[in-house]
VONU-389075 format. One line per field, with one value per atom (N, C-alpha, C): residue in one letter; atom name; x, y, z. Coordinates in Angstrom, 3 decimals, decimal comma. Last residue first. Layout:
BEGIN
r: [A ...]
a: [CA ...]
xx: [X ...]
yy: [Y ...]
zz: [Z ...]
//
This chain:
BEGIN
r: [X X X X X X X X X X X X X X X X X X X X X X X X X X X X X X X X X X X X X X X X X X X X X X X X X X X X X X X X X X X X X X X X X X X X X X X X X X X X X X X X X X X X X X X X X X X X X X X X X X X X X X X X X X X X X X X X X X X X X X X X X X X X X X X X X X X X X X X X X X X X X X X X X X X X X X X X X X X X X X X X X X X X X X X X X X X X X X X X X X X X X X X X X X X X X X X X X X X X X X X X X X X X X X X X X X X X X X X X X X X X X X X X X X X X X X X X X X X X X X X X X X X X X X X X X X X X X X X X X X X X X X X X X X X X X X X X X X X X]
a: [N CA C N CA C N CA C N CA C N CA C N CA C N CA C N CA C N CA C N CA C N CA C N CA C N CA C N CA C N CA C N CA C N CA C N CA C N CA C N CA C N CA C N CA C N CA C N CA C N CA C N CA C N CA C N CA C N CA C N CA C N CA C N CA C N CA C N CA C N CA C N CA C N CA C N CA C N CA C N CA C N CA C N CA C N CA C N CA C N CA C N CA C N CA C N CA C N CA C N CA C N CA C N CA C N CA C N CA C N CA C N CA C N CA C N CA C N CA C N CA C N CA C N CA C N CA C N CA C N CA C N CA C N CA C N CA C N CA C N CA C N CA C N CA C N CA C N CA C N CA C N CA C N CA C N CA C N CA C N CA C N CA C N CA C N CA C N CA C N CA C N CA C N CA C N CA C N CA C N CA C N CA C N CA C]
xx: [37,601 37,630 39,036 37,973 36,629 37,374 39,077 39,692 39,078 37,416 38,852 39,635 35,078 34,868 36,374 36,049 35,696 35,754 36,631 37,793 37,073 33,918 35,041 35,889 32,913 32,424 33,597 34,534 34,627 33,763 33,752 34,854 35,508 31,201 31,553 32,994 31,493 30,759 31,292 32,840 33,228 32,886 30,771 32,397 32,720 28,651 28,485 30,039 29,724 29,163 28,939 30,117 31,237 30,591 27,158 28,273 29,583 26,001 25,644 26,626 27,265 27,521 27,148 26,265 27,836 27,888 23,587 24,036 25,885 23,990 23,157 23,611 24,927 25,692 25,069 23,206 24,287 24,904 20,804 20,540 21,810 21,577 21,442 21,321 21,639 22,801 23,037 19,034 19,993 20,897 18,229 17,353 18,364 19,172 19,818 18,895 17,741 19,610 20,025 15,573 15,470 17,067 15,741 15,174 15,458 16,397 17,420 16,733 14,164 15,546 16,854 12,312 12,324 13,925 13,028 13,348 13,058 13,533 14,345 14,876 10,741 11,391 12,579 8,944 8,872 10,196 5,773 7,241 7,353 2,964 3,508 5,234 0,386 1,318 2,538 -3,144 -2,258 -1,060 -5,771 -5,212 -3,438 -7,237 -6,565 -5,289 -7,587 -6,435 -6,357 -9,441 -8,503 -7,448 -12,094 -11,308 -9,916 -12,138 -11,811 -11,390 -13,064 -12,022 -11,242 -15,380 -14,850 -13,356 -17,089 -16,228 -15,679 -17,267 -16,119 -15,965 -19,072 -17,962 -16,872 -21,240 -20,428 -19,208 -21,916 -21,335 -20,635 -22,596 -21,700 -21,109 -24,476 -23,860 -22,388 -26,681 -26,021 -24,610 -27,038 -26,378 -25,845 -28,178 -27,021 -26,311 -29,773 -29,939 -28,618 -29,169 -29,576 -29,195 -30,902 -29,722 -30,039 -32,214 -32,634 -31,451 -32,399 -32,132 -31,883 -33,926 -32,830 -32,867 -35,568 -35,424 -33,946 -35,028 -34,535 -34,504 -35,758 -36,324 -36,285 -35,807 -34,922 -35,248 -36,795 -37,044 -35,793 -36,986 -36,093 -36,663 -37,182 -38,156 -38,235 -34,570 -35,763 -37,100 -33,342 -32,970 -33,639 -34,681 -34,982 -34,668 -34,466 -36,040 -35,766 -31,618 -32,301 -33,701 -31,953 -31,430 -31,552 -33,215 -33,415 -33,000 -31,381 -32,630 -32,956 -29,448 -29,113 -30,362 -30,539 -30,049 -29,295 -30,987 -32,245 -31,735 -28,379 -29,196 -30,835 -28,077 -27,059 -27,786 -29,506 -29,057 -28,617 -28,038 -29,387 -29,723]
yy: [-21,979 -21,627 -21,867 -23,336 -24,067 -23,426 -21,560 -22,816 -23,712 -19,447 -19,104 -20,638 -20,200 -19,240 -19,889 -20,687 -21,812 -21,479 -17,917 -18,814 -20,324 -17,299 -16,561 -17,369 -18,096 -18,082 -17,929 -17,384 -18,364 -18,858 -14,572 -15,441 -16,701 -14,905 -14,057 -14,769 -16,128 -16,688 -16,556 -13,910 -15,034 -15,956 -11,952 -11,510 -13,196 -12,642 -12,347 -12,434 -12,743 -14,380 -14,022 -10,369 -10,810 -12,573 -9,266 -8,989 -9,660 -10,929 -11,042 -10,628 -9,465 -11,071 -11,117 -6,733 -7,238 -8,973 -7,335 -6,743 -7,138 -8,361 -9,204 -9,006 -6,072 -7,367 -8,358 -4,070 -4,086 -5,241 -4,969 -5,166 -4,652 -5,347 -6,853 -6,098 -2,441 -3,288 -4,817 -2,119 -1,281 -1,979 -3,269 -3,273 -3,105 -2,004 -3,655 -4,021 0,454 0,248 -1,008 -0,098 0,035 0,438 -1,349 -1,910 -1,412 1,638 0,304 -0,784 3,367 3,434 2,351 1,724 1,767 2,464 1,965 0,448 0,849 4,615 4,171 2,702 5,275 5,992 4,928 2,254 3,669 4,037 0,685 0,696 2,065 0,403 1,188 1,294 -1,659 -0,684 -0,837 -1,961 -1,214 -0,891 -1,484 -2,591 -2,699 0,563 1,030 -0,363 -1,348 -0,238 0,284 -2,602 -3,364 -2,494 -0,996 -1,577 -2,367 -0,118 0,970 0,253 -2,879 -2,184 -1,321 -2,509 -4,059 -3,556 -0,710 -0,691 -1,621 -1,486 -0,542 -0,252 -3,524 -3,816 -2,489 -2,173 -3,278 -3,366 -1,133 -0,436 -1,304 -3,265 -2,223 -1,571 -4,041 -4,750 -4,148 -2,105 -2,584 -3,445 -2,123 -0,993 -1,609 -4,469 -4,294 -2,899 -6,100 -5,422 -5,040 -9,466 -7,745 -7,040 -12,413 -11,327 -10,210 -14,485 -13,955 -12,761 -17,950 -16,898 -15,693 -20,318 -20,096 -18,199 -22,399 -21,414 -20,591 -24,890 -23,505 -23,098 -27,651 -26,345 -25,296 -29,911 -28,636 -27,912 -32,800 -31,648 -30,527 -36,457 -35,115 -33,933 -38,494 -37,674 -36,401 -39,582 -38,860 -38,535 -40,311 -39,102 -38,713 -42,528 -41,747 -40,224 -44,231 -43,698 -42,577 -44,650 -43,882 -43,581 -46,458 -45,156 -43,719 -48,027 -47,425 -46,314 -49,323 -48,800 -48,008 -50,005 -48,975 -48,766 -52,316 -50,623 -49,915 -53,907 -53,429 -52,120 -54,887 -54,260 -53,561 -55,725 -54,962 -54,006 -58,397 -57,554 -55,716 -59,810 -59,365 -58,187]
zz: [-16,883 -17,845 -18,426 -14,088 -14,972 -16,240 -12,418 -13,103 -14,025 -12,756 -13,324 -13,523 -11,365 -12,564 -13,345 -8,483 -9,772 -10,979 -7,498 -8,110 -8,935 -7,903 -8,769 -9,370 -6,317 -7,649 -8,233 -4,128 -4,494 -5,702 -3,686 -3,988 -4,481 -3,227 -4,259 -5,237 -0,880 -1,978 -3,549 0,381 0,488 -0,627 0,196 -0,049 -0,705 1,380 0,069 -0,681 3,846 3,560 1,730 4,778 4,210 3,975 4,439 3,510 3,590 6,823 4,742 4,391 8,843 8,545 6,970 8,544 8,025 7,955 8,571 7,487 7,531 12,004 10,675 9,393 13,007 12,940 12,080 12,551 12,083 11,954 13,410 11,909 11,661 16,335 15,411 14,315 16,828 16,718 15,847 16,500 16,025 15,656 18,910 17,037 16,081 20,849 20,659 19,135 20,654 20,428 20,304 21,263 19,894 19,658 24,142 22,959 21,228 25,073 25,081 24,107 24,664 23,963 24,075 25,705 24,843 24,089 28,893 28,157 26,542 29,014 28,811 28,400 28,952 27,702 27,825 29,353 30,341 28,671 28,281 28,159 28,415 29,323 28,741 28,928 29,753 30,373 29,349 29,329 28,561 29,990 30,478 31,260 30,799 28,717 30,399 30,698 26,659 26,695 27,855 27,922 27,401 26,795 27,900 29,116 29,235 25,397 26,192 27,770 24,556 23,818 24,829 25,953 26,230 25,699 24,580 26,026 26,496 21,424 22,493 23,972 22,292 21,905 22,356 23,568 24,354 23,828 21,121 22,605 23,573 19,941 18,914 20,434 21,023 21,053 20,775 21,195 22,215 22,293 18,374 19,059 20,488 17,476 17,128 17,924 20,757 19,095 18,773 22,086 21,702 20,632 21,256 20,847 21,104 23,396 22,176 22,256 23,769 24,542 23,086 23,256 22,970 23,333 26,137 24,790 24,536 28,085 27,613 26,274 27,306 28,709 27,973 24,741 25,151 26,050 26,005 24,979 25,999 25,358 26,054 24,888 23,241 24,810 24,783 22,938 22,208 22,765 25,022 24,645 23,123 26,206 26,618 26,137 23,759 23,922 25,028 24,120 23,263 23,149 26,450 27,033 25,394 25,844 26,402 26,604 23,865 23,091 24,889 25,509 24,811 24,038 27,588 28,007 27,202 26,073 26,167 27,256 24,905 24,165 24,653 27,645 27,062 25,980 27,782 28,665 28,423 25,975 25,756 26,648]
//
């Protein structure tokens, strides 16, 4: 009994309660529009910049996987190929 008279309580108390704080009001769309690009313009300074030579080592190991990638397909094509084939020839 106990129990039930500290949960109606404690709901009378949170229908009471009023909000203090008004809801705080938006600035206008220009301000906001400005804020936004300098929030932008602070987030490209913060920008660092791969120096020339990690980028030419990055785009030589690019290089290299889409060679070793392209030849793995081609001889996995070879192979396949092949072996279409030879089913092809004992099937028929």
């Amino acid at each position: 009994m106990n129990l039930m008279a500290d949960t109606t309580e404690k709901k009378a108390v949170k229908k009471t309660e009023k909000p203090s704080a008004k809801k705080a009001k938006k600035p206008n769309l220009f301000k906001r529009i400005g804020k936004w690009f300098r929030d932008i313009f602070n987030e490209i300074k913060k920008i660092t910049w791969p120096t020339m030579r990690q980028t030419l080592k990055n785009t030589l190991i690019v290089i290299v996987m889409v060679l070793v990638v392209g030849v793995y397909i081609w001889v996995l094509d070879l192979l396949l190929g092949y072996g279409i084939s030879l089913l092809r020839s004992l099937v028929a």
